[in-house]
C-alpha positions as CSV (number, residue, x, y, z in Angstrom):
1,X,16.0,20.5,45.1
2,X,13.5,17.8,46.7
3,X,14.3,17.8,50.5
4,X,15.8,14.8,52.4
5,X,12.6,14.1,53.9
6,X,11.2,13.5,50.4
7,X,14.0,11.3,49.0
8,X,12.9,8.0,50.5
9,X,12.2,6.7,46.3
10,X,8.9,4.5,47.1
11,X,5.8,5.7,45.3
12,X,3.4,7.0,45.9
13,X,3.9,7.7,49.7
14,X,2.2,5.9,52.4
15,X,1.5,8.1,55.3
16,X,-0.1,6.7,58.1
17,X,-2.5,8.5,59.4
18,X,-1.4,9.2,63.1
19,X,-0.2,5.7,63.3
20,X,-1.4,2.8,62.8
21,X,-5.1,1.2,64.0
22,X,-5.2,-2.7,63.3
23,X,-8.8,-3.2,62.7
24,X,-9.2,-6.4,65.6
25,X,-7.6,-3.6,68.2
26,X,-9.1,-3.3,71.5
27,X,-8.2,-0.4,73.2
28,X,-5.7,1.0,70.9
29,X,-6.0,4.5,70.2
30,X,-4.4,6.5,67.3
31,X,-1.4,9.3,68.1
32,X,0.1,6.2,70.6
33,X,3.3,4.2,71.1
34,X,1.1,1.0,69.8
35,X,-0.2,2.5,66.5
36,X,3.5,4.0,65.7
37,X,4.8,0.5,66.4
38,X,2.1,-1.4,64.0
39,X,2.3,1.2,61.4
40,X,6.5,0.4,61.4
41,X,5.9,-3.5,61.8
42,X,3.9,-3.1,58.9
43,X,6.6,-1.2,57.1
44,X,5.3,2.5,57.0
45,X,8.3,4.8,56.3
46,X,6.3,8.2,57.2
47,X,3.7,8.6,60.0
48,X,1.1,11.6,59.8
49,X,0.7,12.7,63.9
50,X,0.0,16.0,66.2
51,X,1.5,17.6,68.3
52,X,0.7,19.8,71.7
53,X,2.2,21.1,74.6
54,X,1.6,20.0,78.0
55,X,1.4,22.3,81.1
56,X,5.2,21.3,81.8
57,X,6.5,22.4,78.3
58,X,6.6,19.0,76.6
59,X,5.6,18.1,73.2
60,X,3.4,15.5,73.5
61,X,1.8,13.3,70.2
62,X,-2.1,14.2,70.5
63,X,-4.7,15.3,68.0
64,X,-7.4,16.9,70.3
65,X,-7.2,20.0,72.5
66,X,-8.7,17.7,75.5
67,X,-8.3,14.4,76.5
68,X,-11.8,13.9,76.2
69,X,-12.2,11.6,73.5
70,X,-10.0,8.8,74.4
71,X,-9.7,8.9,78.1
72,X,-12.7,11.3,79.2
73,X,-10.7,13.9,81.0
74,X,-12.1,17.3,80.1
75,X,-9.0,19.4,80.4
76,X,-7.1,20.9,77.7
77,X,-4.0,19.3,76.9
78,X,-1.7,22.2,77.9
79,X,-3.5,21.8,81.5
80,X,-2.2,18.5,81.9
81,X,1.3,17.2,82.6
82,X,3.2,14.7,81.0
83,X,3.4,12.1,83.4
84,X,-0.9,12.8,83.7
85,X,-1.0,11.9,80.5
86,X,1.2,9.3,80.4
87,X,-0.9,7.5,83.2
88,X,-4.4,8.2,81.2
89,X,-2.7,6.5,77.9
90,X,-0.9,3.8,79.7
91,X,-3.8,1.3,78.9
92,X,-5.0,2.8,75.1
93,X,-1.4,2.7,73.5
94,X,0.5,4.7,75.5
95,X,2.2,8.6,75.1
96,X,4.6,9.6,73.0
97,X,6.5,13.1,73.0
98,X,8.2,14.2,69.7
99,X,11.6,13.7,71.1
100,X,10.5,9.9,71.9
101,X,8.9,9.4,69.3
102,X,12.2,10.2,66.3
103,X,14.7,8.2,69.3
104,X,12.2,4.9,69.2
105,X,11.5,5.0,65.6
106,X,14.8,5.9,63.9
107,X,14.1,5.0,60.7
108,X,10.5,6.7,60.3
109,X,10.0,9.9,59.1
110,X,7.4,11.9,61.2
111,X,4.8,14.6,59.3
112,X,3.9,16.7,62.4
113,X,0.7,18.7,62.6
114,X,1.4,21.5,64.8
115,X,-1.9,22.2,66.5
116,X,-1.5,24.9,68.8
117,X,0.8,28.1,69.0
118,X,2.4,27.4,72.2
119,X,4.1,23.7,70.4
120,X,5.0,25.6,67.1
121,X,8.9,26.6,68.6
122,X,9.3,23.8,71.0
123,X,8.4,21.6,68.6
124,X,10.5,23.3,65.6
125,X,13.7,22.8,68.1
126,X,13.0,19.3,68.4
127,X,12.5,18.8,64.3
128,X,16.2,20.7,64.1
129,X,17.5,17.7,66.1
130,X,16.6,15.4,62.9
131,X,15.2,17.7,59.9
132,X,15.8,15.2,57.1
133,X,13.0,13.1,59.1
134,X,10.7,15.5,59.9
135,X,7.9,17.7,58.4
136,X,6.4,20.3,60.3
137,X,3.0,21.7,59.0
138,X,-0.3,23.1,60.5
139,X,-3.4,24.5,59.2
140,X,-1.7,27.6,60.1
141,X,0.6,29.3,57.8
142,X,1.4,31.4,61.3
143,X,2.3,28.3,63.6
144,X,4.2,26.4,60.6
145,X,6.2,29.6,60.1
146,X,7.1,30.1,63.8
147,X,8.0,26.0,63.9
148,X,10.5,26.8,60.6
149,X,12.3,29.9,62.8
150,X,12.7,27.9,66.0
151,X,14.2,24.8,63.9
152,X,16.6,27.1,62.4
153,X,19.2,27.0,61.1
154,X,18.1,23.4,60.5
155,X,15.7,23.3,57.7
156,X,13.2,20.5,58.1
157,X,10.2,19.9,55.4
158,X,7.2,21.8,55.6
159,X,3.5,21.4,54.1
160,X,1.2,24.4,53.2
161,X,-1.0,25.7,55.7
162,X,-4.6,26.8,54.8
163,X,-4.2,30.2,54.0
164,X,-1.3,29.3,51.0
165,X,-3.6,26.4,50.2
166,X,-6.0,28.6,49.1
167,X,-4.0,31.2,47.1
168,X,-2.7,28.4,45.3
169,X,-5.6,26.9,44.2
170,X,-7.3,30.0,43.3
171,X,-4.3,30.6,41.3
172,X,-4.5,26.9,39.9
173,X,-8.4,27.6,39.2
174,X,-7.6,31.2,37.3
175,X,-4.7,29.5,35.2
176,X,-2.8,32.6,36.7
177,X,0.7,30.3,36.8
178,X,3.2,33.0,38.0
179,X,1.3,33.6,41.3
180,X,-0.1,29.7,41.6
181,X,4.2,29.1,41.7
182,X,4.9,32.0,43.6
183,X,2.3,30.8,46.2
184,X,4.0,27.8,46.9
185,X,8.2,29.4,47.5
186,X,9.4,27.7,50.1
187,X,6.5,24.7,50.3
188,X,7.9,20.8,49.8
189,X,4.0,19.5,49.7
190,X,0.3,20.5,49.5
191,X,-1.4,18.1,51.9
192,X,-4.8,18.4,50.6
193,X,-8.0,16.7,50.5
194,X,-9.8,15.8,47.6
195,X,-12.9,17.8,48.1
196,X,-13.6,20.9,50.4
197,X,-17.6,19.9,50.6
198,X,-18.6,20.7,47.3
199,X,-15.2,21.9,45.8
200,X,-13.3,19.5,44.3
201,X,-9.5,20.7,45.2
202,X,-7.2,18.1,43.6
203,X,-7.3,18.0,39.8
204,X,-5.1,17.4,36.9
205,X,-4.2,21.3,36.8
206,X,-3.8,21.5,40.5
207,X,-1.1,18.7,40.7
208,X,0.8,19.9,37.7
209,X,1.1,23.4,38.8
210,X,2.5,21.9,42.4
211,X,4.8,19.5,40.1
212,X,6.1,22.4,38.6
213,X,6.6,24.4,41.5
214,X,8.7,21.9,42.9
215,X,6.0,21.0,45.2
216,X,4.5,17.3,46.0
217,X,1.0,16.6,46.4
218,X,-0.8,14.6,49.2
219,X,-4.5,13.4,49.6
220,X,-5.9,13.1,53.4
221,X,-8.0,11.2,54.6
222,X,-8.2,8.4,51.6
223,X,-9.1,4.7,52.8
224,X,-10.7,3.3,49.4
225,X,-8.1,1.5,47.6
226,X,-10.2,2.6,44.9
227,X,-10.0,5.9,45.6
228,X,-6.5,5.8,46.4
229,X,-5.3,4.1,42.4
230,X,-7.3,6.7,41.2
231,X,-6.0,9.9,42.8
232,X,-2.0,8.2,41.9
233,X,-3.2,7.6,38.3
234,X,-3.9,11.2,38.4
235,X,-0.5,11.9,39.6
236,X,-0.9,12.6,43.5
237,X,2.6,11.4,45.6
238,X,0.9,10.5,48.4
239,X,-2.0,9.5,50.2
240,X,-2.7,9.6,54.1
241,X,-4.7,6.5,55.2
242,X,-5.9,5.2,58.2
243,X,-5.4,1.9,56.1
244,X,-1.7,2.0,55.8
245,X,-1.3,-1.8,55.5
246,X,-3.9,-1.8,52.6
247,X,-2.1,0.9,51.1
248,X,1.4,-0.6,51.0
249,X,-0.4,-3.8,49.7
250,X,-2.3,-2.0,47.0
251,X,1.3,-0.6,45.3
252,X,3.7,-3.2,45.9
C-alpha cells in the first residue's frame, strides 16, 4: 500500500531542496523560515530539510554539525541553544524546529534528514504527531531505524539509508530480484543520486526493481531541467532541486 505521505497524485515529485533559495536573495540561507515560506508561495507540496538537536533537546532544521557556514560560529549545533540559534538566524531566514516547522506549514509535507543520533527519537516523536506528512530518513540505516521506534506506533514514511542502498543496487546490478525486493521491506523510497563518482546508480533496472518492490525512486541533487525530463522519462518519481520553481514549471 503507498503511504499517506506519498498519495499527494502530482508527478513526478517536487522536493525542495531544504527550502527554497530565490536566486535575487540576499541573505537568505537554506534550512530557514524564509526558504520554507518561498518554496510554499511557490506551491512546493514536499520540502527536503535536516534536522539536529540543540544543547536544550530541541530539534532544530539545520544541515551542518556547526554553525560555521552561515553565521561563522564554530560550535557544534548540539552546543548551542535554541534561542542562540535563533538569534544567529534572525537576519539569514530565521530558525525553525520540526515541531514549528509542520504547525506553520500545515499543508507541506516535510522529508527530514536525520543527521545525528542524539535527533533520531526526538525527532521520530515529533513525526508521530503528523506521520502522513512526514518522512524520516538518514544516511543511516541505524538513526532512521531508531527515528521509526520513537515515532511508534505512528508509522511515518521512511527513505533508505546507505547501507540498504547499497544491497539493493548490488542486487539490482546482479539481476538477483528476490534479495534486490527483500532489501527494500519496509522502504516507501530510494533517495538516490544519479551517479556515486563514476557509478551510475539510477538506471532502467534499478527503478523497476524499486517499482516492483513497492518502492519510489528519487534523484538528489538535480537542477538541469534537462536533466530532470530525462531521469522522469526514465521513470524516476521524484527529483530534489534546489530549483523548485523551475521544476514545477517544467511539468505543469
Amino acid at each position: 500500500m503507498t503511504h499517506p505521505y506519498l498519495s499527494h497524485e502530482a508527478r513526478p515529485r517536487v522536493l525542495a531542496h531544504r527550502g527554497l533559495v530565490p536566486r535575487d536573495a540576499s541573505g537568505i540561507a537554506p534550512n530557514t523560515l524564509a526558504a520554507f515560506a518561498a518554496a510554499h508561495a511557490a506551491g512546493v507540496t514536499y520540502i527536503e530539510t535536516d534536522c539536529h538537536l540543540t544543547a536544550d533537546g530541541e530539534v532544530v532544521l539545520f544541515h551542518d554539525a556547526t554553525m560555521e557556514s552561515i553565521t561563522g560560529d564554530e560550535r557544534r549545533v548540539d552546543a548551542v541553544t535554541l534561542a542562540e540559534i535563533e538569534s544567529q538566524l534572525a537576519d539569514h531566514g530565521g530558525a525553525l524546529t520540526l515541531a514549528q516547522a509542520l504547525d506553520t506549514f500545515p499543508e507541506v509535507r516535510f522529508n527530514v534528514d536525520v543527521k545525528a543520533a542524539a535527533a533520531a527519537a526526538p525527532a521520530g516523536r515529533i513525526a508521530a504527531t503528523a506521520p502522513e506528512r512526514v518522512l524520516l530518513t538518514s544516511f543511516s540505516d541505524a538513526r532512521r531505524r531508531a527515528s521509526l521506534a520513537a515515532a511508534a506506533p505512528a508509522r511515518p514514511a521512511t527513505s533508505a539509508g546507505r547501507g540498504t542502498i547499497v544491497r539493493f543496487a548490488l542486487a539490482a546490478a546482479l539481476r538477483a530480484r528476490p534479495l534486490a525486493l527483500r532489501a527494500l521491506r519496509g522502504i516507501d523510497a530510494l533517495q538516490v543520486p544519479e551517479r556515486q563518482g563514476p557509478v551510475r546508480v539510477v538506471t532502467p533496472r534499478f527503478v523497476a526493481l524499486a517499482h516492483e518492490a513497492g518502492c519510489e525512486v528519487h534523484v538528489w541533487t538535480v537542477n538541469d531541467v534537462a536533466t530532470m525530463r530525462r531521469l522522469v522519462a526514465m521513470g524516476v518519481d521524484g527529483i530534489v532541486t534546489d530549483r523548485a520553481a523551475d521544476a514545477l514549471d517544467a511539468f505543469r
